[in-house]
Structure formats: structure tokens, C-alpha cells
C-alpha positions as CSV (number, residue, x, y, z in Angstrom):
1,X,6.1,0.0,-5.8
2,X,3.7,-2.5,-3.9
3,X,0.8,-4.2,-5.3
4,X,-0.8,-6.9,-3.6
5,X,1.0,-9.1,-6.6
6,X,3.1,-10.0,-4.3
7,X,5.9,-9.0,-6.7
8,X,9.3,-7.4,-4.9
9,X,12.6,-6.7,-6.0
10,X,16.4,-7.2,-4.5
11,X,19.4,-5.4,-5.7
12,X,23.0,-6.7,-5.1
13,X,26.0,-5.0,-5.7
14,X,29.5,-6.3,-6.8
15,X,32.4,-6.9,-8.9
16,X,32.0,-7.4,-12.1
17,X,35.1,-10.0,-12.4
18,X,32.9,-11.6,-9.4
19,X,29.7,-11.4,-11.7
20,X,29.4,-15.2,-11.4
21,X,29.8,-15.4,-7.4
22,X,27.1,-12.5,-7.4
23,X,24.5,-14.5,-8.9
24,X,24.9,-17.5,-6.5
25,X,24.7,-15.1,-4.0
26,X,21.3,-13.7,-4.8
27,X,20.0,-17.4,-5.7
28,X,21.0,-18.6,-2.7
29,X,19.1,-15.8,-0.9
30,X,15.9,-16.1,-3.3
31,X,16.3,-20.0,-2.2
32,X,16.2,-19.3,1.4
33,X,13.2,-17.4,1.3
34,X,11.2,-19.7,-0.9
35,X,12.3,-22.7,1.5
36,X,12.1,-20.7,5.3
37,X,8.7,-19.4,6.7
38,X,9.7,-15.8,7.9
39,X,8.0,-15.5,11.5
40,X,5.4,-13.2,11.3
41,X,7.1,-10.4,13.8
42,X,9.9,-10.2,11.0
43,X,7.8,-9.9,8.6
44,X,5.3,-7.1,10.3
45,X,9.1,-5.0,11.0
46,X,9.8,-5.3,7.6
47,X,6.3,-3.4,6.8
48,X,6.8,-1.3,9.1
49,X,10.4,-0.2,7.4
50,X,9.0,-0.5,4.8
51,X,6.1,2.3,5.5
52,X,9.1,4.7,7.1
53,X,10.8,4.3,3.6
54,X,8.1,5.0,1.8
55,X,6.7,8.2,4.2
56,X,10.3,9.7,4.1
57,X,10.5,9.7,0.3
58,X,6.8,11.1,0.0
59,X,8.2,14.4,1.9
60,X,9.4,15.3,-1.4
61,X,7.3,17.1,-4.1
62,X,8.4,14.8,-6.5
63,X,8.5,11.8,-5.0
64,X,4.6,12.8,-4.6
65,X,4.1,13.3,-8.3
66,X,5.6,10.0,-9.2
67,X,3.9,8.1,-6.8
68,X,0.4,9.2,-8.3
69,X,1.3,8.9,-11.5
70,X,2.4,4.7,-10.7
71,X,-0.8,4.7,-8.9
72,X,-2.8,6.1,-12.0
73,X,-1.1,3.7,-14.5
74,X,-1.1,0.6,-12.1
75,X,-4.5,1.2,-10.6
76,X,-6.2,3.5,-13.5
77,X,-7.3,6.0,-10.7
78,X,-5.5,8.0,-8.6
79,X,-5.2,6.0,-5.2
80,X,-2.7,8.2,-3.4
81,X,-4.6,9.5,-0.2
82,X,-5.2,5.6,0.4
83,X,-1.8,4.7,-0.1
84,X,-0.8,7.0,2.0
């Protein structure tokens, strides 16, 4: 979930034994993007994925449901037709 916070999460996936080489892996990727301007064209494809993602998972009834009900507690209102 997206507010203009400009809040977003990554997930990574490994090894436990590796635990340690995970983590440099995801601060290694959090450092890149703090220090590299993304061009803007990769950033509008990324919204745009990001939009498909979202679209796709709203064609399910309950994907709808929880979507307005993190709208309602984020927002206090139910913002759903403008999200969508």
C-alpha cells in the first residue's frame, strides 16, 4: 500500500545459514538507490508495473474489501474509486 509518504518495502529471500550475506545484500541495494538518481523512464515503468499489479489483484472480491478497508484506516474515508 502507497501513500504519498514515500514509504516502500523490499523483500529478499535466503538461507538462513546465509542470514548475514542477506543483509549486505539488501543494504547494498538500499545504498544504491539512496546514492543513484533512477532516470525518470525507469521510474514511470516501475508505476506503471506497479498499477498492473495492483489492477490484477483488485479483480478479486477480496483483494477489493481489503483495499477499502487500508484506505478507510489510512485515509479515514473510503478513497477507493480514486485509487482505482
Amino acid at each position: 500500500m502507497f501513500s504519498d509518504s514515500g514509504l516502500f518495502g523490499m523483500t529478499l529471500e535466503g538461507s538462513s545459514r546465509r542470514s548475514f550475506d542477506v543483509l549486505n545484500v539488501i543494504i547494498k541495494e538500499l545504498c544504491f538507490l539512496r546514492d543513484k538518481r533512477i532516470p525518470d523512464q525507469e521510474l514511470i515503468r516501475a508505476k506503471n508495473i506497479a498499477k498492473m499489479n495492483v489492477l490484477a489483484e483488485l479483480e478479486h472480491q477480496e483483494s477489493r474489501l481489503e483495499e477499502m478497508a487500508r484506505n478507510y484506516s489510512t485515509y479515514g474515508e473510503l478513497t477507493f474509486h480514486r485509487y482505482c
